[in-house]
Biopython code that builds the backbone (N, CA, C, O; Angstrom):
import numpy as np
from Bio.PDB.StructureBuilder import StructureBuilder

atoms = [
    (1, "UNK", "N", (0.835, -1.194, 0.000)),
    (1, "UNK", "CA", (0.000, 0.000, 0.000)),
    (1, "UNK", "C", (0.876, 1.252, 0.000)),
    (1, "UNK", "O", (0.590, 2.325, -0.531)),
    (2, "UNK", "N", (2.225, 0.887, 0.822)),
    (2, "UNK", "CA", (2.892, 2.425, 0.629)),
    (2, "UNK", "C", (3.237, 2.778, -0.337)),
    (2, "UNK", "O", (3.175, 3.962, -0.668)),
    (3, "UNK", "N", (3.894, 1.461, -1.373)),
    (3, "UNK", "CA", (4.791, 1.882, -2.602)),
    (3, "UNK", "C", (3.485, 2.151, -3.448)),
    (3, "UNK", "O", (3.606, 2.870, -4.439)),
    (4, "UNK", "N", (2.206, 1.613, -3.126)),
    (4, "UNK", "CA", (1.504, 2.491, -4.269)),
    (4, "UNK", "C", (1.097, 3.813, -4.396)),
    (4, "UNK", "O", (0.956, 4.582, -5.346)),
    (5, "UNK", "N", (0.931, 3.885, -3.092)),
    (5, "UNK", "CA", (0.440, 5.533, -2.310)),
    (5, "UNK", "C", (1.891, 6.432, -2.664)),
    (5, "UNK", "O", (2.026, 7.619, -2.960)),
    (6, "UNK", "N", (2.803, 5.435, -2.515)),
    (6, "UNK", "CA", (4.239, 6.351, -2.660)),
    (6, "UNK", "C", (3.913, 7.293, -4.358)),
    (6, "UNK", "O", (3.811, 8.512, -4.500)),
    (7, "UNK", "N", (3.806, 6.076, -5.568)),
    (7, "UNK", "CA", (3.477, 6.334, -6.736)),
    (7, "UNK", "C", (2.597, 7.197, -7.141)),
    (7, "UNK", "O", (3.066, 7.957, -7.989)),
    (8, "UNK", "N", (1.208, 7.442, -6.806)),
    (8, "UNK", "CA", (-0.012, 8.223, -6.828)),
    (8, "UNK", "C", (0.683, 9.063, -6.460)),
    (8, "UNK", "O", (0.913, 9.809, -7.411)),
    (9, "UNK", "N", (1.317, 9.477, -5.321)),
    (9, "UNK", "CA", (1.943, 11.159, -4.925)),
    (9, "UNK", "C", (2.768, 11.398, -5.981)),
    (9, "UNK", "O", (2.526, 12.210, -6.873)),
    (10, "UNK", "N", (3.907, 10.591, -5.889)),
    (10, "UNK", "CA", (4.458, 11.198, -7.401)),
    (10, "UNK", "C", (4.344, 11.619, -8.181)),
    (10, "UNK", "O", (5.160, 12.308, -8.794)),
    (11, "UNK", "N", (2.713, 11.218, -8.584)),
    (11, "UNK", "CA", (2.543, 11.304, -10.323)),
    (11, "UNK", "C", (2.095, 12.363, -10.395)),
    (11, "UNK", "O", (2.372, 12.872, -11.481)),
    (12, "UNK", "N", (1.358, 13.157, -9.590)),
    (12, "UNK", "CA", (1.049, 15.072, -9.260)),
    (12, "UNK", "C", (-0.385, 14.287, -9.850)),
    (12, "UNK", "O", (-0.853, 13.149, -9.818)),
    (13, "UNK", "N", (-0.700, 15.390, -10.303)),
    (13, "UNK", "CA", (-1.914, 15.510, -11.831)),
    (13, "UNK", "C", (-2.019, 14.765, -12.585)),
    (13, "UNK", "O", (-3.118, 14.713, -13.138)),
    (14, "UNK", "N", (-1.068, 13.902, -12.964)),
    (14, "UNK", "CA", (-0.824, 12.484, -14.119)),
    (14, "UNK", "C", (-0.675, 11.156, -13.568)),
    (14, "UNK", "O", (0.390, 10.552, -13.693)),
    (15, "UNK", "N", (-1.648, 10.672, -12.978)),
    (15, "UNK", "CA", (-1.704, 9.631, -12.584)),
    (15, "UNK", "C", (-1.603, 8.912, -13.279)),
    (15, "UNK", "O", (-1.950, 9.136, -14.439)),
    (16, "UNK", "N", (-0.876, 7.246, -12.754)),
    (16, "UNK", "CA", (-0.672, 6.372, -13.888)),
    (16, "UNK", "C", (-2.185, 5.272, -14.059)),
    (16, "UNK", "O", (-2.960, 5.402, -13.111)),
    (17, "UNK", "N", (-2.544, 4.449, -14.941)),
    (17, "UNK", "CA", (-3.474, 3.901, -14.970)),
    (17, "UNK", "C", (-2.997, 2.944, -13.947)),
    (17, "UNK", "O", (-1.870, 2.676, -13.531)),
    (18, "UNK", "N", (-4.238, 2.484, -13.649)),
    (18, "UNK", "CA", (-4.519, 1.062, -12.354)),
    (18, "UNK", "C", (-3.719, 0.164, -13.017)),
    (18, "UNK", "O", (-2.495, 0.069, -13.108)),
    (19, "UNK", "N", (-4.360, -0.287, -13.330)),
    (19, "UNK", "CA", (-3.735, -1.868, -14.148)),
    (19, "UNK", "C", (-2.386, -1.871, -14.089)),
    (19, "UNK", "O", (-1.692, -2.524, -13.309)),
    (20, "UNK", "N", (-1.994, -1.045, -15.022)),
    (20, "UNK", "CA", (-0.333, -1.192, -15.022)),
    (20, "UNK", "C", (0.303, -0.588, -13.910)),
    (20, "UNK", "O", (1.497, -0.802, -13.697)),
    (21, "UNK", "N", (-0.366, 0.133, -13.191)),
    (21, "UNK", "CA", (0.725, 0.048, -11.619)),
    (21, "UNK", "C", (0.778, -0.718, -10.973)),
    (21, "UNK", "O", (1.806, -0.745, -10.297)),
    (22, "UNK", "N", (-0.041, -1.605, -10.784)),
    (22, "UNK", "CA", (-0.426, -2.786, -10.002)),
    (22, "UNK", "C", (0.638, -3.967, -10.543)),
    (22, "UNK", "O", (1.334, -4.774, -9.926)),
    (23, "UNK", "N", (0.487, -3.753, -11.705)),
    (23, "UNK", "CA", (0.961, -5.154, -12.262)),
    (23, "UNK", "C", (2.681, -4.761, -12.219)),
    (23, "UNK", "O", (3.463, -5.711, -12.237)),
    (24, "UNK", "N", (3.185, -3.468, -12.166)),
    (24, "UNK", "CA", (4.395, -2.903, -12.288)),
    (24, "UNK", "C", (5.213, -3.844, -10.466)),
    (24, "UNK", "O", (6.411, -4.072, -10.299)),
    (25, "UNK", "N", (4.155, -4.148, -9.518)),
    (25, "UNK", "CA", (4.348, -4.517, -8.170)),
    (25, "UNK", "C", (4.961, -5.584, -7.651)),
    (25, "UNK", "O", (4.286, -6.431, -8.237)),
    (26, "UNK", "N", (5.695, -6.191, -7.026)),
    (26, "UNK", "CA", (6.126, -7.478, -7.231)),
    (26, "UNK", "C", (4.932, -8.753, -7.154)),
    (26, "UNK", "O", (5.116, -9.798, -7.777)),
    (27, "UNK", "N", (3.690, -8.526, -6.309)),
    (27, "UNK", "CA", (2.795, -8.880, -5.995)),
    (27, "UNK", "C", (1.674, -8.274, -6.839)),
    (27, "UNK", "O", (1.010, -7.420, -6.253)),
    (28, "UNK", "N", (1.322, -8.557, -8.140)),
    (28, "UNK", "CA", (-0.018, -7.509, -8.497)),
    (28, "UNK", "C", (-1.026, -7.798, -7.948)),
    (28, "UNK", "O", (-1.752, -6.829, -7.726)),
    (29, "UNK", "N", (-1.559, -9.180, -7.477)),
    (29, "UNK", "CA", (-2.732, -9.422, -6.730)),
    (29, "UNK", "C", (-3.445, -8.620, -5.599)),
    (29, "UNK", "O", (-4.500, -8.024, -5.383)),
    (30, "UNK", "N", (-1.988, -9.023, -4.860)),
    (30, "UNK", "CA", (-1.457, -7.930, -3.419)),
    (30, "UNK", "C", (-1.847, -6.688, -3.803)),
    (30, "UNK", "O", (-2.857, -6.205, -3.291)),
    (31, "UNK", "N", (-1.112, -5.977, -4.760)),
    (31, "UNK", "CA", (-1.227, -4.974, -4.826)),
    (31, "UNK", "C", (-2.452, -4.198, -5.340)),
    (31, "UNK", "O", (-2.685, -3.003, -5.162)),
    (32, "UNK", "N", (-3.217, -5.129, -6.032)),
    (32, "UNK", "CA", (-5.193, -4.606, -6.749)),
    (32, "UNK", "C", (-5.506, -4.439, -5.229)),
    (32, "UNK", "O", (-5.904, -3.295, -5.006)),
    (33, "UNK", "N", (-5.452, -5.192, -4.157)),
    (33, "UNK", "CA", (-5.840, -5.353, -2.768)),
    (33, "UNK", "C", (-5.943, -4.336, -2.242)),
    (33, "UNK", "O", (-7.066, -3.868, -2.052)),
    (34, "UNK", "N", (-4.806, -3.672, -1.842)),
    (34, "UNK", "CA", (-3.812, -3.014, -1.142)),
    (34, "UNK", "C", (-4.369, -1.454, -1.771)),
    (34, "UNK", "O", (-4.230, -0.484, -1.025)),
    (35, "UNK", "N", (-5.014, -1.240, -3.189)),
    (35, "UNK", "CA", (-5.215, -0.430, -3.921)),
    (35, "UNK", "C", (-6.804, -0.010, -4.109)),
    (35, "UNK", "O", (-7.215, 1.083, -4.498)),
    (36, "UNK", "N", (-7.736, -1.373, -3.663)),
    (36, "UNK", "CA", (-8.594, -1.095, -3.145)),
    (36, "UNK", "C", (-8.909, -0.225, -1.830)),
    (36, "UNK", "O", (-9.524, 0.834, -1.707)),
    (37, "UNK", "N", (-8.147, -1.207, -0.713)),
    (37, "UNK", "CA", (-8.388, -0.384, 0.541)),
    (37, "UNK", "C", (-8.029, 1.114, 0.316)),
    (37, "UNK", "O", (-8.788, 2.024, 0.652)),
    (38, "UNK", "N", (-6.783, 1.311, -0.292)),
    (38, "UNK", "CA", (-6.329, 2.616, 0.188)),
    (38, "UNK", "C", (-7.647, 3.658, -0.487)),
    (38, "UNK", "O", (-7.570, 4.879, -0.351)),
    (39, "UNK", "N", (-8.891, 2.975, -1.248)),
    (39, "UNK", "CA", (-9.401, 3.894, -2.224)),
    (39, "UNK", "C", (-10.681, 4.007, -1.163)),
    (39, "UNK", "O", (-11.352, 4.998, -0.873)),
    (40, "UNK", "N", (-10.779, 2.573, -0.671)),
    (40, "UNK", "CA", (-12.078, 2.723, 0.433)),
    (40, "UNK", "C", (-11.704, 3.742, 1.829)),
    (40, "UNK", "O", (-12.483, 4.312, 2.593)),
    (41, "UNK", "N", (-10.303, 3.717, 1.818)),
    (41, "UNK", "CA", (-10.171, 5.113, 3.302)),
    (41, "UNK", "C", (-9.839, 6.201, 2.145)),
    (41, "UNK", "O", (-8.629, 6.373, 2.291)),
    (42, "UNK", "N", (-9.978, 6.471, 1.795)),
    (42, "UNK", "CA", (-10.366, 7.526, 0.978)),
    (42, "UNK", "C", (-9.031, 8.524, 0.759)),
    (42, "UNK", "O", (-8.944, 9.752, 0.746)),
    (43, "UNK", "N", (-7.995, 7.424, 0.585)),
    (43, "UNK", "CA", (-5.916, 8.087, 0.334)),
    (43, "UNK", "C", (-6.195, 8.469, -1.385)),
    (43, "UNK", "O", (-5.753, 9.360, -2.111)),
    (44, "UNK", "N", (-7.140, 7.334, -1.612)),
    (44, "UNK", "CA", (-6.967, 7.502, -3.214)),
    (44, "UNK", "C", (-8.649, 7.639, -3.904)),
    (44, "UNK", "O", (-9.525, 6.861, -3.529)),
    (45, "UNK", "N", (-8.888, 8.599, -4.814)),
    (45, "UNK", "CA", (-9.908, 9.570, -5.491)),
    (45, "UNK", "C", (-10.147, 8.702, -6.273)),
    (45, "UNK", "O", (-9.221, 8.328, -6.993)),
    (46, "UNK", "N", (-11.010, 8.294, -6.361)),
    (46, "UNK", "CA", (-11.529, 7.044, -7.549)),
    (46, "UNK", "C", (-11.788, 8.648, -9.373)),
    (46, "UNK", "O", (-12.882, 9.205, -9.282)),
    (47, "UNK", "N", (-11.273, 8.945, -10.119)),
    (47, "UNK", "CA", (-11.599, 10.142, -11.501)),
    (47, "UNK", "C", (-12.870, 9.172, -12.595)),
    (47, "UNK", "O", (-13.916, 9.620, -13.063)),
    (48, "UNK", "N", (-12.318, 7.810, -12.738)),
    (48, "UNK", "CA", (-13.068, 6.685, -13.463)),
    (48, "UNK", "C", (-12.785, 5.588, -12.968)),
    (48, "UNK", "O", (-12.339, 5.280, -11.863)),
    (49, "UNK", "N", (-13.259, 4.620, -14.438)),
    (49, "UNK", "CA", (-12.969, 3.143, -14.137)),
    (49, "UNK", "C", (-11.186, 2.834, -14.222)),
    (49, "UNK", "O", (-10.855, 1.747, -13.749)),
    (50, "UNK", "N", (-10.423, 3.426, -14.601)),
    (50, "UNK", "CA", (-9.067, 3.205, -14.549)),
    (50, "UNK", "C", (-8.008, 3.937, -14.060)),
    (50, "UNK", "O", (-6.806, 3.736, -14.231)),
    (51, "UNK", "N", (-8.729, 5.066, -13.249)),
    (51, "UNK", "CA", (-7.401, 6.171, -12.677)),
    (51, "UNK", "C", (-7.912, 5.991, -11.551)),
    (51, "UNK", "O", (-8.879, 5.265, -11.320)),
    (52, "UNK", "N", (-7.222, 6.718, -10.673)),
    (52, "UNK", "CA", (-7.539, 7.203, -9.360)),
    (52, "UNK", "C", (-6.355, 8.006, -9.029)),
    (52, "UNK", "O", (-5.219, 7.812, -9.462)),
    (53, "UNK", "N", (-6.692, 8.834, -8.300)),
    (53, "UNK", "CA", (-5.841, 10.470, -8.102)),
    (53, "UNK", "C", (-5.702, 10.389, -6.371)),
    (53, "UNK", "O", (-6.537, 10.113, -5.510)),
    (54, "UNK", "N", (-4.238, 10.767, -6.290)),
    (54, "UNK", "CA", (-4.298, 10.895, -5.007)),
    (54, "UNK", "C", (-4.891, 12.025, -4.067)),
    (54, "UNK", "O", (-4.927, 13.193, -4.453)),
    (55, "UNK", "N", (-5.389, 11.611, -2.729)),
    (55, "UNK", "CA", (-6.057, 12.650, -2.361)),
    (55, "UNK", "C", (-5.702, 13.773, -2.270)),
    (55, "UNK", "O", (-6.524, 14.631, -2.591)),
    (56, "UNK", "N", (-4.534, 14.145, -1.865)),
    (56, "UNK", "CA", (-4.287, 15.874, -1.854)),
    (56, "UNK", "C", (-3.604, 16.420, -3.116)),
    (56, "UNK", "O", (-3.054, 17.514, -3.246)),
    (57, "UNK", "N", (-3.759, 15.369, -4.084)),
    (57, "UNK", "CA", (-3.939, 15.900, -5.526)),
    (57, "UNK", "C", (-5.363, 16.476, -5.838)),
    (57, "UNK", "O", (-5.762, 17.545, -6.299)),
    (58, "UNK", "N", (-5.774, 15.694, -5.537)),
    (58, "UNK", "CA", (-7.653, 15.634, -5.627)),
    (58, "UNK", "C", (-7.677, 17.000, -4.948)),
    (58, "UNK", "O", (-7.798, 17.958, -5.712)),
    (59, "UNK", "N", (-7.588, 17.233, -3.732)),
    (59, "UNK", "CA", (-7.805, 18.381, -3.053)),
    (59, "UNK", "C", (-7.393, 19.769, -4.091)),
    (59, "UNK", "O", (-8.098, 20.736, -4.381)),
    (60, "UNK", "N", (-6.139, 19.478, -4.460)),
    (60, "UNK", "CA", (-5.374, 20.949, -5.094)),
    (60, "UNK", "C", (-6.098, 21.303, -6.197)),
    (60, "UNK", "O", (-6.235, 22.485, -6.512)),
    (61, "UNK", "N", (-6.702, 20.162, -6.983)),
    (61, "UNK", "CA", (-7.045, 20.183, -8.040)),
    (61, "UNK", "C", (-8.631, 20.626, -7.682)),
    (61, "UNK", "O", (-9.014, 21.689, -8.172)),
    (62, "UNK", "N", (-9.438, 19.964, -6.966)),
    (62, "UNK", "CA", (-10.843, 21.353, -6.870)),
    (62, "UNK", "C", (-10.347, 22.511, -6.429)),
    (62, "UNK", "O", (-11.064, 23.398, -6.895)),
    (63, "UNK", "N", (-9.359, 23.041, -5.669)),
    (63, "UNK", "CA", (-9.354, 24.082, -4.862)),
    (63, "UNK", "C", (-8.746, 24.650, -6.606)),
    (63, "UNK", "O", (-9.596, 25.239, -7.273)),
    (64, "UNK", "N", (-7.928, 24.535, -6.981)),
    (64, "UNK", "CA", (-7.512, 25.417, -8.321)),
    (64, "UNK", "C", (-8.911, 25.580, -9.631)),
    (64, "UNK", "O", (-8.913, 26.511, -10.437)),
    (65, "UNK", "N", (-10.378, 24.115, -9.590)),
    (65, "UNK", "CA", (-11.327, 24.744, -10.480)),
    (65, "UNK", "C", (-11.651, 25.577, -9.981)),
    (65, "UNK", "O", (-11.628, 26.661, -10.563)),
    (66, "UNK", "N", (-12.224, 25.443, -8.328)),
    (66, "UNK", "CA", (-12.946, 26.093, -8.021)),
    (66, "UNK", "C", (-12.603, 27.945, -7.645)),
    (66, "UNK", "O", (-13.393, 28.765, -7.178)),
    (67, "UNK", "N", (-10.980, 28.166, -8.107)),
    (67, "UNK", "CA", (-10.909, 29.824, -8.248)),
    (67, "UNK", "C", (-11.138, 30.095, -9.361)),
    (67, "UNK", "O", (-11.713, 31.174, -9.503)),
    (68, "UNK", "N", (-10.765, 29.152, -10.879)),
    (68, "UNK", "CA", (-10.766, 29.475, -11.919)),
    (68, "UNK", "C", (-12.406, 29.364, -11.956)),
    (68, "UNK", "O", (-12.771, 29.993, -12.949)),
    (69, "UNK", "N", (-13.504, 28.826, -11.286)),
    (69, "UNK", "CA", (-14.844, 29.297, -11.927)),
    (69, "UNK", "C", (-15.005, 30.572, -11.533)),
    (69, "UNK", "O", (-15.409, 31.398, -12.351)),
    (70, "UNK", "N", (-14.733, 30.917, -10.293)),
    (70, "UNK", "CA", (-15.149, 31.880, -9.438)),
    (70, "UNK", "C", (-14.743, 33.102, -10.708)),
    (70, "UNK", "O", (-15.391, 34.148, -10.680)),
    (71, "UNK", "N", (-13.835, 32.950, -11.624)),
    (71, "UNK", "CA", (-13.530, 34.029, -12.583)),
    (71, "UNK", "C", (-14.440, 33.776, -14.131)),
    (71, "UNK", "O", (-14.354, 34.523, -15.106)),
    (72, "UNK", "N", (-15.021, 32.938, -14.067)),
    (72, "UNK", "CA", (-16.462, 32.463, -14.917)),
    (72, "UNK", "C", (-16.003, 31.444, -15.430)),
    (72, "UNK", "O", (-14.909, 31.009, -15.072)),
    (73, "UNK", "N", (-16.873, 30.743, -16.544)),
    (73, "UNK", "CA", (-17.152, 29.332, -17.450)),
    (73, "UNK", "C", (-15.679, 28.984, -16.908)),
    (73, "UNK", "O", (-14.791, 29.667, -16.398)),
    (74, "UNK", "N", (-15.793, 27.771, -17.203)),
    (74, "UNK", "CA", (-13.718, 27.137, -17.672)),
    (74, "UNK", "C", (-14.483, 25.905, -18.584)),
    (74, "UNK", "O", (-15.416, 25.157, -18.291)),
    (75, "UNK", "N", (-13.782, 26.021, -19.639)),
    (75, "UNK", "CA", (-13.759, 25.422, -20.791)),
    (75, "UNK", "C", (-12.872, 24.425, -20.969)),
    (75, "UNK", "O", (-12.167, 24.323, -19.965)),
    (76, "UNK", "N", (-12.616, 23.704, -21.741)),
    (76, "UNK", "CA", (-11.555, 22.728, -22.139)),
    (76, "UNK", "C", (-9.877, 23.337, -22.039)),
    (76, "UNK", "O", (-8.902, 23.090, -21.330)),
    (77, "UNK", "N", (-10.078, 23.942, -22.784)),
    (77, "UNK", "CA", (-8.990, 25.143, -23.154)),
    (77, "UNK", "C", (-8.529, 25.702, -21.940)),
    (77, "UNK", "O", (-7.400, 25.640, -21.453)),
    (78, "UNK", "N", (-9.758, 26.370, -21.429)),
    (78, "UNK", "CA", (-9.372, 27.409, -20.326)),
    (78, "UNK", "C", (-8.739, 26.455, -18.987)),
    (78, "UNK", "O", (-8.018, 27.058, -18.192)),
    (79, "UNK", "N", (-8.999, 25.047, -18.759)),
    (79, "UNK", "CA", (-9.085, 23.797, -17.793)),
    (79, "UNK", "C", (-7.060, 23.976, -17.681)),
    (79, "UNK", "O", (-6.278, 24.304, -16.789)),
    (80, "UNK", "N", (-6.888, 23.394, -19.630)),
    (80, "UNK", "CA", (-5.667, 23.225, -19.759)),
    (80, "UNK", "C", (-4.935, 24.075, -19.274)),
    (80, "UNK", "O", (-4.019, 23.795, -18.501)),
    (81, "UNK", "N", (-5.241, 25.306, -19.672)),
    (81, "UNK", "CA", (-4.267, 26.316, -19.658)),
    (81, "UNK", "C", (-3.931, 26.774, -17.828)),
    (81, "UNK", "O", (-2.769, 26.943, -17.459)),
    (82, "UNK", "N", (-5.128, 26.926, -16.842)),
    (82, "UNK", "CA", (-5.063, 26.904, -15.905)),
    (82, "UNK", "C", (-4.278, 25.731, -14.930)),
    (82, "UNK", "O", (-3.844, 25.906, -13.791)),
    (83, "UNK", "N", (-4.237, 24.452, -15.767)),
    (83, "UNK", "CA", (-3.812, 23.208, -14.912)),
    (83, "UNK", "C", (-2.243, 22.903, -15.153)),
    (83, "UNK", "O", (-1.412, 22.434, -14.375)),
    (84, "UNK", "N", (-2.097, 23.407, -16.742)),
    (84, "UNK", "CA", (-0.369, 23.261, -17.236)),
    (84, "UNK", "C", (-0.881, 21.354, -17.779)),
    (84, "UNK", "O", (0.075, 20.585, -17.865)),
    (85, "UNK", "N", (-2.154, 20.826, -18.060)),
    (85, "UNK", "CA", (-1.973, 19.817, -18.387)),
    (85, "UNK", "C", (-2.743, 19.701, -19.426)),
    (85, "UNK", "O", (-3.669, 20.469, -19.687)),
    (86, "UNK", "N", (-2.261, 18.307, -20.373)),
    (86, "UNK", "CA", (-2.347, 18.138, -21.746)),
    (86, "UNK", "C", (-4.130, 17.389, -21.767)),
    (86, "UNK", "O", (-4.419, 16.533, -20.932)),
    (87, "UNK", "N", (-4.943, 17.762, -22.592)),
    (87, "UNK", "CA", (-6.205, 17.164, -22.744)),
    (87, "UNK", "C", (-6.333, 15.843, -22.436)),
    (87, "UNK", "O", (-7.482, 15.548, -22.107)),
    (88, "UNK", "N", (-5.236, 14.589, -22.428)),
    (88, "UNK", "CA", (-5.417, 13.712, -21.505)),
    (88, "UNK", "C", (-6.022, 13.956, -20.323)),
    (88, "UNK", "O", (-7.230, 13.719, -20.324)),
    (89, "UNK", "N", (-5.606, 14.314, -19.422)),
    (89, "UNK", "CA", (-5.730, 14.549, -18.132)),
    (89, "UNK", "C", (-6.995, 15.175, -17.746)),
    (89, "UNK", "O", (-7.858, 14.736, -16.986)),
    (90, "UNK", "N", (-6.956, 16.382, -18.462)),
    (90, "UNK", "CA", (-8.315, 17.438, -18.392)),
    (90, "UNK", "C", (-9.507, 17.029, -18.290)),
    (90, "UNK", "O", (-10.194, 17.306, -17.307)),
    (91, "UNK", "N", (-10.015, 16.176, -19.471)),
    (91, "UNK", "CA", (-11.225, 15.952, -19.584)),
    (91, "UNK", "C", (-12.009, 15.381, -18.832)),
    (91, "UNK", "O", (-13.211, 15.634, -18.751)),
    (92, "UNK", "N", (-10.955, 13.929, -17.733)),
    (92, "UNK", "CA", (-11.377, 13.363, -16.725)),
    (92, "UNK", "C", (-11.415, 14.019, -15.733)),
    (92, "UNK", "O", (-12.181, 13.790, -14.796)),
    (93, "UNK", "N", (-10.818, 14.691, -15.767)),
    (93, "UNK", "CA", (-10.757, 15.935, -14.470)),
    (93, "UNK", "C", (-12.277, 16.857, -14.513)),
    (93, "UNK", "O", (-13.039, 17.247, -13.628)),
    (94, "UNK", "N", (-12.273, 16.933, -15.506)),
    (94, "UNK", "CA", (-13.630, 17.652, -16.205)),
    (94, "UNK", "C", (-14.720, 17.139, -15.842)),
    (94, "UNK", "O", (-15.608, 17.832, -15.345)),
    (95, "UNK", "N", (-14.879, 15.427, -16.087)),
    (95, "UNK", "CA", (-15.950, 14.693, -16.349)),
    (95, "UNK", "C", (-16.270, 14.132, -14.687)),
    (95, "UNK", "O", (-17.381, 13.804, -14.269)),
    (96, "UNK", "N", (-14.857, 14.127, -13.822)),
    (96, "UNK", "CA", (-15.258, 13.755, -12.160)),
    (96, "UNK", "C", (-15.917, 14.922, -11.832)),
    (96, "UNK", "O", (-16.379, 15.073, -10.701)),
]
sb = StructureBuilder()
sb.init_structure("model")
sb.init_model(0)
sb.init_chain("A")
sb.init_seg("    ")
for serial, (resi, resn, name, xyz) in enumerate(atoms, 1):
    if name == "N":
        sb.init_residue(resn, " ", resi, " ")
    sb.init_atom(name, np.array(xyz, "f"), 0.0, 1.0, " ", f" {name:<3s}", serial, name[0])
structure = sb.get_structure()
């Protein structure tokens, strides 16, 4: 659970997909496990069916929409440009 929690912090804003971190583990079984719990105490932000964002990523990341609405709409465009990240990232960010 740490080395995954370790990973999720790392990745900032770009989280890596589930699957292949898990399986990256010496244990992937262990580690789907280990990746559940940490999602049920709530370390890790479920975005969809294949990411999950760590929590005080999660945190930074509403606290940064929520000034950029306060200055009106945010758009696709406007998401990117405010986040420094590539439309990968955005849209799920968008769509949680």
């Amino acid at each position: 659970a740490g080395a995954l929690l370790a990973t999720y912090a790392a990745a900032g804003l770009e989280p890596p997909y589930d699957h292949p971190c898990w399986a990256a583990q010496p244990d992937p079984a262990l580690a789907a496990e280990a990746h559940r719990a940490l999602a049920e105490r709530g370390r890790l932000i479920r975005l969809n069916d294949r990411q999950h964002l760590h929590r005080q990523h999660a945190e930074r990341l509403v606290a940064t929409v929520r000034a950029a609405l306060a200055a009106g709409p945010l758009g696709v465009a406007a998401a990117k440009a405010t986040l420094g990240l590539p439309r990968k990232y955005v849209i799920p960010y968008l769509e949680w």
